[in-house]
C-alpha positions, 0 to 999 in steps of 0.5 A: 918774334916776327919782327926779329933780325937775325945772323948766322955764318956759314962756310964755303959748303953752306954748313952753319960755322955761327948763330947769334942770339937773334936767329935762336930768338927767330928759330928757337935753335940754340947754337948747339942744335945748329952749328955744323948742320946744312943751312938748307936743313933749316928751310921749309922749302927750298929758296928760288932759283933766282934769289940763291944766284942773287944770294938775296930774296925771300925764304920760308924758314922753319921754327923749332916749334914746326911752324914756317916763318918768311924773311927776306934773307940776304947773304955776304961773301967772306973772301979768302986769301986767293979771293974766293968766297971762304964764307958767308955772312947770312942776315934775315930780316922781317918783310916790311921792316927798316931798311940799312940801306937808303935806296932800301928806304926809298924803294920801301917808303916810295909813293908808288906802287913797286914790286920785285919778281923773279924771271919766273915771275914770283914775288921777290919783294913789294913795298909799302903802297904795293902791299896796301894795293893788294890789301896784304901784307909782303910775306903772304905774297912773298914767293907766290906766282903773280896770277894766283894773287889777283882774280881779274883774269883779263889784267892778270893776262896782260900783265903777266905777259909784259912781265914776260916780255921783260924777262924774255927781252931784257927790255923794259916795258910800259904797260898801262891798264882800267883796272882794279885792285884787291883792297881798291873799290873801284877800278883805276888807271895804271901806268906801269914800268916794267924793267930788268935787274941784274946784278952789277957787272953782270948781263945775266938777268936776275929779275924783273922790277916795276912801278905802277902810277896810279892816274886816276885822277889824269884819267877821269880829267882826260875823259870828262874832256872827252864827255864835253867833246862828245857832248859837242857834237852829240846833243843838239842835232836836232831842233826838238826840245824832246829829242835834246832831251833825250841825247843829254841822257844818253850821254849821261847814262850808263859813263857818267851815271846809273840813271839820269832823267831831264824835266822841264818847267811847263812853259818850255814846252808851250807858248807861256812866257817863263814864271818870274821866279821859282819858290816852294815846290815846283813843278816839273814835266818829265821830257827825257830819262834813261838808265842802265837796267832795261826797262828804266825801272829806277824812273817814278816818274812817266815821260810826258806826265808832270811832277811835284819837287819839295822844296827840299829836295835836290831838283828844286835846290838846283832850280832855286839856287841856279848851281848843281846840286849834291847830295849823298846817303845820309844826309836828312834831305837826300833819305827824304827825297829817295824814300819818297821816290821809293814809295812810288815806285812799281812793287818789286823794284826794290833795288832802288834802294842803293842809291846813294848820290844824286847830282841835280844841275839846272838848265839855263840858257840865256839867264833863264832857267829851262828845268832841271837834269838829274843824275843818279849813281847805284851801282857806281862805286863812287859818289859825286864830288865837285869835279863831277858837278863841275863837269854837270854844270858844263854838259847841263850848259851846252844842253840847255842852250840846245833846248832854248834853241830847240824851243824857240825853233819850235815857237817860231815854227809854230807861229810861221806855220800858223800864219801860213795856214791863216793866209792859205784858203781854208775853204775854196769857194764854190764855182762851175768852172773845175772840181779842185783838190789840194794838198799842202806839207810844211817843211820839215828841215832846220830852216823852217816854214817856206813860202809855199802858197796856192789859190783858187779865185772865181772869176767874171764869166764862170771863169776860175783862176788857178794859183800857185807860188813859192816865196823865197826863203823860210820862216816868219818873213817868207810866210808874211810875204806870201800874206802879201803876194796872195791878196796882192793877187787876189786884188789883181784878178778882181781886176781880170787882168790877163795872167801876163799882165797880172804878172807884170803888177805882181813883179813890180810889187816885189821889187818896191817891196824888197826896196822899202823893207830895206832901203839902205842896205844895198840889199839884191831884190832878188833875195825877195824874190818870189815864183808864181804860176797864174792860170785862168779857165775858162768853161765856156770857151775851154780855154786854159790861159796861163803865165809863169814868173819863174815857176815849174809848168803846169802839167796835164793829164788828158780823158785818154790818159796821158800826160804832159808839161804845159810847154809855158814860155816861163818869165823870171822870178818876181823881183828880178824885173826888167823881163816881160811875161808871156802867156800861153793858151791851149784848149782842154776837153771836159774831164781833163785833170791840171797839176799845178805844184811847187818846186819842193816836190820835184826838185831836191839836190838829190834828185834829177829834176827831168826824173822827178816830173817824169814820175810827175805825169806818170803818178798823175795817170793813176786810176782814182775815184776822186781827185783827193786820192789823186793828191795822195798818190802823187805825193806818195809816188814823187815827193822826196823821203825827206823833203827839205822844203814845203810843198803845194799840189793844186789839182783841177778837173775841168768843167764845160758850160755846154751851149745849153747854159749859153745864150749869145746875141750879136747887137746892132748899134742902134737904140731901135734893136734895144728891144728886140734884144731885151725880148730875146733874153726874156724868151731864153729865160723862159726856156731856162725857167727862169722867168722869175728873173726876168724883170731884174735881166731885163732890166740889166740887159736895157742897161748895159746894152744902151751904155754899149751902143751909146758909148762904146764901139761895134761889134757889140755882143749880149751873151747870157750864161746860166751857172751858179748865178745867172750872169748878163754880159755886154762886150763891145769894141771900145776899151773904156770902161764905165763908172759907177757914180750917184746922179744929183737930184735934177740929172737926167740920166747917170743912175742906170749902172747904180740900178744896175750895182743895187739890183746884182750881186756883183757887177764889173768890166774886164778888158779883152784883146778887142775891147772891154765887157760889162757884165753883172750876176744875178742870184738865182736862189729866192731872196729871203723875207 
């Protein structure tokens, strides 16, 4: 009976004038019961407004037996002589069922979502696709008001109020929503047409039509678009292998999965070279994890600890086979791979259980595998499918490469930093001269470790030599060049040249360094360039002589406690030649603290430089018990929050050898006085007490006091200094220095400086502005047997 036809005429009047067998088989009225009765006393209620104007629509009919039937009800006018309606012809048909018309079969077989509703915005008809959308069929929404049929309040709102728009304007709309549907388990992407209907040679509005298009498909195209967009610029903006890591899953979490995690093989993260290849189970570090439930409890696996992958599990397919992937609920390998999992998760999480699809893509850059990502969907209605492994595969690429590059960054650095730390002193070494603290920060920036150095050199005569540099350029090269400037300086000062001079050795060696490393390349020697500060003191004199080959001014902090920039006459950087360095002297009282320092502490592009060696010479007058805390209040109160490049801070406190640690005696040039000056100093180790020395220093003082009267040239001076080692020292007019050779048998003489060499420590010359010194140190501490 539901699926019944039914016709019936009535007149002008709407009184019932015929009924056919179908309306007594849809009602169970006979035509007796009928004709001549008001049709509205057949309805259950009354029809709407809307539907009686258009003389079509939706009725609720009543059955004999009290029971309501809903049809779609459409009336004909039967025109008289003078061409009014005399009658109508009355047709009900079942909601849903054939069309007589063909738009009424398109409108019912269309592959979109279309519906009907009155300007009250009440169902008038829906089709096919519409009614499976809303999971019921045509007659329980025929005549109901839109709101009532969905329970999503907020697309209830938006959508009403287009269909109101339309209704109010008699203008169509297009409305597009994210959202879903009664019979639909997940939300979808709409774009809904919205526009008026009237009836024909009317203006007068009689409904509102629509067709809803679900894009989806488009939709989930468009933002796996936008997830590898996002991807560009969200991973990778650190050189951290952890941090890549972690941005891979934040990203992941919570659009594309309900929780994801990154594991990485063992070797990415160390200095091993990667396994050749990957069979069994593997094991895996957990580096990375997020999920959309606070705490990530869906995790059995802690970050930083390693784990075990069964061969079957999907992790370990990824990595073996080199491609995502899949598995979903049912499949025997994935029910052994979760029940696993769940077996070791923390009591009570047993939530964890609605996992019911995994993606796992492997993370390979460069044809080598890193580790593995892993995403997994709970509560996300849908499971993964090929578009989404494609979509894994693309994001697991771009990241994969972050965490190569991160890793070689890593490595590199790590290497750099180790052979910088190899070639900076480990330990100074012991001497009278200054009381020395220092600090050293590598860099932190992308461009890795600079060439940042420092030294402390003993020199002849008590003296120290105080070094800073700064090699331009970051990593392995500028580190492997500052291996070269710091023993090319340290051979340089064995020589006591003065710091101009030693300058002047140092540029010439990085100008032929920077020509033999690239010969043919037309390569600028600057770009090999190096600055340098080299500063020698001395105790004795208290005289501070330094020279700059494009490097920051040394700064001192005096007893009473101010402070201020050695005002140096700075020379070019090393490389750029053609320049000649000066040296500056200034004296020093005992106690005075020298800061020497690399450019990455007050100079950054952020900063005014005058600023920042302003709080420079403020920081260093701060009161501290000892130099090294000292060094951690000037780079607590100058050094940038982000330093972009490495820095080198030397501090020196200064040390006076007074007069009674220094004994001087001016040498006539005459044999006769050799002597008298050897009894000198004997006497003068005797008031030091020393007198167990005195057989070697006689000796040395004979020695090189006979060479200076014999060889060099007046004024000639012996000068004795006590210090850490005793220290004999003959000066003399002429420039020339000595050598030490082996005498043959049958010489008369060529065997006192190798008597000399075989009873010191060490000995040498060094040239001074009127002529040269030999001197040679003795040990003061008992030899041992």
């Amino acid at each position: 009976m539901e699926h019944v036809s039914a016709t019936a005429t009535t007149d002008a009047s709407g009184m019932v004038t015929g009924w056919s067998e179908g309306a007594r088989r849809l009602t169970g009225r006979t035509a007796e019961e009928v004709v001549g009765r008001a049709a509205r006393e057949l309805l259950a209620e009354d029809p709407p407004g809307p539907a009686v104007a258009a003389l079509k629509g939706t009725v609720v009919l009543r059955h004999r037996d009290g029971s309501s039937l809903t049809r779609f009800v459409e009336a004909c006018p039967v025109l008289g002589g003078n061409g009014t309606p005399a009658g109508y012809v009355i047709t009900a048909r079942p909601p849903g069922s054939a069309e007589p018309t063909l738009a009424g079969q398109a409108f019912q077989q269309a592959v979109m979502s279309m519906s009907i509703f009155d300007t009250r915005q009440h169902y008038l008809r829906l089709n096919d696709v519409a009614c499976r959308v809303m999971g019921v069929p045509e007659e329980a929404l025929l005549g109901r008001f839109f709101s009532d049929s969905v329970e999503d309040a907020e697309h209830s709102r938006g959508f009403l109020a287009g269909l109101r728009q339309v209704a109010e304007t008699g203008r169509p709309v297009r409305y597009e929503s994210f959202t879903g549907a009664p019979a639909l388990n997940r939300d979808h992407a709409w774009t809904i047409e919205m526009w008026p209907v009237r009836e024909e040679g009317s203006e007068e509005l009689t409904g509102v039509a629509l067709a809803a298009f679900d894009n989806s498909d488009q939709y989930w195209a468009r933002q796996r678009l936008a997830l590898l967009n996002e991807a560009a610029a969200a991973i990778g903006t650190t050189l951290d292998v952890v941090r890549t890591a972690e941005e891979l899953v934040e990203l992941l979490v919570p659009q594309y999965a309900d929780f994801a995690s990154v594991d990485l093989l063992d070797w990415v993260l160390g200095a091993d070279e990667p396994p050749t290849a990957l069979e069994g189970d593997i094991v895996l570090r957990r580096v990375a994890h997020g999920s959309g439930h606070e705490g990530t409890p869906e995790a059995a696996v802690r970050l930083g600890e390693t784990d075990v992958y069964p061969a079957s599990s999907p992790p370990a397919r990824a990595l073996r086979e080199g491609r995502a992937a899949l598995s979903q609920a049912g499949e025997p390998d994935f029910m052994r791979w979760v029940a696993e999992r769940n077996a070791r998760a923390p009591a009570g999480r047993t939530y964890r259980k609605g996992v019911h699809s995994v993606l796992a893509v492997p993370l390979k850059a460069r044809g080598t595998t890193l580790g593995v990502a892993v995403a997994v969907r709970i509560a996300h209605p849908d499971d993964f499918g090929g578009d989404d492994a494609v979509l894994g595969e693309e994001l697991a690429s771009r990241a994969a490469v972050c965490v190569d590059n991160a890793r070689r960054f890593a490595r590199e650095r790590t290497t750099a930093l180790a052979l910088q730390s190899s070639l900076l002193p480990r330990g100074l070494p012991g001497q009278a001269a200054v009381e020395v603290a220092h600090r050293y920060l590598p860099s932190g920036s992308l461009a890795g470790i600079g060439g940042d150095w420092f030294d402390v050199i003993p020199l002849s005569g008590s003296r120290v030599a105080l070094v800073v540099g700064d090699v331009v350029g970051h990593g392995i090269p500028s580190s492997a060049t500052m291996g070269r400037l710091c023993t090319a300086v340290r051979t340089l000062a064995d020589v006591d040249l003065p710091p101009d001079e030693l300058l002047t050795h140092l540029d010439d060696l990085v100008t032929h360094l920077a020509s033999d490393d690239r010969p043919d390349e037309g390569v600028e020697v600057a770009e090999l360039g190096a600055t340098c500060l080299y500063a020698v003191y001395d105790p004795v004199s208290r005289r501070l002589t330094a020279a700059a080959a494009g490097h920051p001014p040394p700064a001192v902090v005096l007893p009473d406690g101010t402070a201020r920039l050695v005002p140096l006459s700075t020379g070019p950087p090393l490389g750029v030649g053609g320049l000649p360095f000066e040296a500056t002297e200034i004296e020093l009282p005992e106690g005075a603290v020298v800061a020497l320092y690399t450019d990455g502490l007050t100079q950054d592009r952020d900063r005014d430089v005058d600023h920042a060696t302003d709080e420079l010479c403020r920081a260093l007058t701060a009161k501290t018990d000892t130099l090294d805390e000292l060094c951690d209040t000037v780079l607590k109160a100058v050094l940038p929050e982000e330093p972009s490049d490495d820095v080198a801070l030397l501090l020196a406190r200064t040390r006076v050898l007074g007069a009674d640690r220094v004994a001087t005696w001016d040498v006539e040039p005459d044999p006769a006085h050799v002597a008298a000056t050897r009894q000198a100093a004997t006497e003068q180790l005797a008031v030091w007490g020393l007198e167990e020395a005195s057989f070697v220093t006689e000796l040395v003082v004979s020695e090189l006091v006979t060479n200076a009267i014999r060889y060099g040239e007046p004024p000639i001076q012996l000068r004795l200094i006590r210090d850490r080692t005793l220290i004999c020292e003959v000066s003399d007019g002429s420039s020339t220095s000595p050598h030490l050779r082996r005498a043959h048998a049958f010489d008369e003489g060529g065997r006192g400086l190798l008597l000399v060499a075989q009873l010191t420590q060490r000995w040498g010359s060094r040239q001074t502005g009127s002529g040269k010194t030999i001197w040679a140190e003795q040990s003061l501490e008992p030899p041992e047997f």
